[in-house]
C-alpha positions as CSV (number, residue, x, y, z in Angstrom):
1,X,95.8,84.3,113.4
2,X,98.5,87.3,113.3
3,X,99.0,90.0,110.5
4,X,101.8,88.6,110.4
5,X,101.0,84.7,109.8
6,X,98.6,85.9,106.9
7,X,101.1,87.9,105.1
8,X,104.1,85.6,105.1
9,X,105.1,83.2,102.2
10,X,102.9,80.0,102.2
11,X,102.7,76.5,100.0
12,X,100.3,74.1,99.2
13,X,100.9,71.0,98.0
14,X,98.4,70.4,94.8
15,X,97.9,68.4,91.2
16,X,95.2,71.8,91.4
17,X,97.0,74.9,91.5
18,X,96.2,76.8,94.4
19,X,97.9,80.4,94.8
20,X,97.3,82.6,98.2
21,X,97.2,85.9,97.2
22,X,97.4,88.3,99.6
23,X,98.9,91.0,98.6
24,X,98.1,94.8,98.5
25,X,97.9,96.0,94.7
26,X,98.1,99.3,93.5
27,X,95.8,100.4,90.7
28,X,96.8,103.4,89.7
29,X,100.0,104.9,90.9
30,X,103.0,103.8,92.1
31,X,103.6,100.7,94.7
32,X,104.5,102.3,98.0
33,X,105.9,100.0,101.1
34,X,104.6,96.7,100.8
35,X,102.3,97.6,98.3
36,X,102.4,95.7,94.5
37,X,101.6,96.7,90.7
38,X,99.0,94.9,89.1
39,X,101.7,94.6,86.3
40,X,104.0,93.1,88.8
41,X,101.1,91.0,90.3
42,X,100.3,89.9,86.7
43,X,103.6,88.6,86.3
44,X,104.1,86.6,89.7
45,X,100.8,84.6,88.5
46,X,101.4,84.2,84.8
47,X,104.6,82.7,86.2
48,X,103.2,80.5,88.9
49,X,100.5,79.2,86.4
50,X,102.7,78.7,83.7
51,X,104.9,76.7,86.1
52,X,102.2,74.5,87.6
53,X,101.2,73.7,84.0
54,X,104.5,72.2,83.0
55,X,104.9,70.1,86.2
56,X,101.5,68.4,85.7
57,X,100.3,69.0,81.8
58,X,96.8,69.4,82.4
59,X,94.3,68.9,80.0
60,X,93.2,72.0,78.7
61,X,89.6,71.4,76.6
62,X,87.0,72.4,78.6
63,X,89.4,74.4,81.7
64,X,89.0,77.5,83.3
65,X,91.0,79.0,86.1
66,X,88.6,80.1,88.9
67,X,89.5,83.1,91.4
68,X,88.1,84.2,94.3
69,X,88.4,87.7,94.5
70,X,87.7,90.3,97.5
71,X,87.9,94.4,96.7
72,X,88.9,96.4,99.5
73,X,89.4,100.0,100.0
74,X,92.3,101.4,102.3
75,X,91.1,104.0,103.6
76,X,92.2,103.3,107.3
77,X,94.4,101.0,108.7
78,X,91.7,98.2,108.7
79,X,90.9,97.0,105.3
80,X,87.5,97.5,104.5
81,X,85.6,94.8,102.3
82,X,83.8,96.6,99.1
83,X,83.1,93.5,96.7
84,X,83.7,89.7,97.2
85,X,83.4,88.2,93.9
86,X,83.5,84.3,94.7
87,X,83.7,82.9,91.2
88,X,85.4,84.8,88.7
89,X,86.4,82.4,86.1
90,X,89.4,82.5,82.8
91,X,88.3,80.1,80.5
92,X,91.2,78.3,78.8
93,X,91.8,78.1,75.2
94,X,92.4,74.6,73.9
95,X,95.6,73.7,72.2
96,X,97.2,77.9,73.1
97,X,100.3,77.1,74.5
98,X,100.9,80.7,74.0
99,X,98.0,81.5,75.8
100,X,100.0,80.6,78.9
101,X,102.7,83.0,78.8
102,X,100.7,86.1,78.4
């Protein structure tokens, strides 16, 4: 598959929300190019998740969101893979509607 198929807009149809995430974040600095904030990141998901939730109205005892989540340093045009961390989990608070919207 292209650069160029991997970085365009995608959807998945799902009662589980599923988000691809591929995206170049900036930790500390400014966004440069194609390059995103991890403010502005935050924001997209909190959005998309908070969406999601008021389509379906999923039970929240017990629920966690579960990432996938691979570290990568650019230090050359190739990325290069630092960390894959396969289950990073949020748990959810029960009864926080609040919660969501943070």
């Amino acid at each position: 598959m292209s650069q160029a198929a991997l970085s365009s807009p995608q959807t998945v149809a799902s009662r589980l929300p599923t988000i691809l995430a591929r995206r170049e974040l900036v930790l500390i600095g400014e966004a440069v190019g194609d390059e995103e904030t991890i403010a502005a990141f935050k924001d997209d998901l909190v959005s998309a998740l908070s969406t999601w939730r008021s389509h379906f109205h999923p039970r929240d005892v017990g629920a966690s969101l579960k990432f996938g989540l691979t570290v990568t340093a650019l230090i050359s045009q190739t990325p290069l893979p630092l960390a894959y961390f396969s289950d990073v989990r949020i748990p959810v608070p029960p009864g926080n509607d609040g919660w969501w919207a943070k």
